[in-house]
C-alpha positions in Angstrom: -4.7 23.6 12.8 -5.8 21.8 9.8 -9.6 23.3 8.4 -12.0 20.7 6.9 -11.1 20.3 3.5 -7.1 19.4 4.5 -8.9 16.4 6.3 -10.8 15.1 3.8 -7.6 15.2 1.1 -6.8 11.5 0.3 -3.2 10.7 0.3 -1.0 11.1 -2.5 -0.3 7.6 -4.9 3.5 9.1 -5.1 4.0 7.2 -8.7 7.4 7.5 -8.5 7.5 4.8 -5.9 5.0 2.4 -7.7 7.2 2.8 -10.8 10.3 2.1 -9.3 8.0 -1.2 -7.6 7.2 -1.8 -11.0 10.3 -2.0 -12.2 11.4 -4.5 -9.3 8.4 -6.8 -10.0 10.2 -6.8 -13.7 13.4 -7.6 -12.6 12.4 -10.4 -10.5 9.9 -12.1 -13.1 13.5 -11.9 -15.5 15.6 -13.4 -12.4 12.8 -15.9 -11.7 12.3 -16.9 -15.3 14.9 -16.0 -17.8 18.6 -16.2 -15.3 17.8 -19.1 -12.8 16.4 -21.6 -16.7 20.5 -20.6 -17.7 22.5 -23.5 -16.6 25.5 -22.0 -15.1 25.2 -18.9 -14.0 26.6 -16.7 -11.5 25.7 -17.4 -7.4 23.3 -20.5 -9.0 20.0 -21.2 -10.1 18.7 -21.4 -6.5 19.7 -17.7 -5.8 18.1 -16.5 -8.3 14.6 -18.4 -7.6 14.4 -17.2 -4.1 15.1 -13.8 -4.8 13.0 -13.3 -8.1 10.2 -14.4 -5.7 10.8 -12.2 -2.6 11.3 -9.3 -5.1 7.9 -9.7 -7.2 6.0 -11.1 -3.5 7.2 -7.7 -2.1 6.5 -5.5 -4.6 3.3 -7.0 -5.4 2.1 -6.3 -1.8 3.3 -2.7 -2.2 1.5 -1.6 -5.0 -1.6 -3.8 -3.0 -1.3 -2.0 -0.5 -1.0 1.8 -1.8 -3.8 1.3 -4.3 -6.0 -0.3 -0.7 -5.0 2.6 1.0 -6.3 5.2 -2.2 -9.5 3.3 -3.0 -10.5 1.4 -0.4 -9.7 3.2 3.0 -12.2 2.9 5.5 -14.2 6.3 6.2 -13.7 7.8 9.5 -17.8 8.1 11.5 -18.1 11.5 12.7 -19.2 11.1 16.0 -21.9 13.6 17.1 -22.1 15.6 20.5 -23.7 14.2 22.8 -27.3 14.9 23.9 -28.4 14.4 27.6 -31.9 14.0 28.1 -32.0 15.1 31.8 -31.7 18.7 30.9 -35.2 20.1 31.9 -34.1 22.1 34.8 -32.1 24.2 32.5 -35.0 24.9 30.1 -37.0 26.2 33.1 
């Protein structure tokens, strides 16, 4: 069983995985803008585009996505018991 304070921990950023991300969004700006301007180069300009793209698109919404779940989760409503009003033949 988990106590009160275990439940209200947020979850860990685990910054190794955002730097590795980091370093993905890097090497896809350098794919995207340094290796597909050279004018022959290995597997072709093309290549290079579309990947440089999927790798800082994905990455991008990684980091996004860890920092939303950190910062901006939505709180959980503790829901109260509820009360029935037709209880006076109990208080008798």
């Amino acid at each position: 069983m988990t106590n009160r304070r275990n439940r209200k921990k947020k979850p860990p950023l685990q910054p190794k995985l955002i730097a590795l991300a980091l370093l993905g969004f890097a090497l896809g700006y350098y794919m995207l803008n340094f290796l597909s301007a050279i004018e022959y180069v290995f597997l072709g300009s093309t290549f290079h585009i579309v990947v440089g793209c999927a790798l800082m698109a994905g990455t991008a919404l990684y980091v996004g996505r860890a920092l939303y779940k950190r910062f901006f989760e939505k709180k959980n409503n503790r829901k109260s018991r509820p009360v029935f009003l037709n209880d006076e033949k109990k208080s008798e």
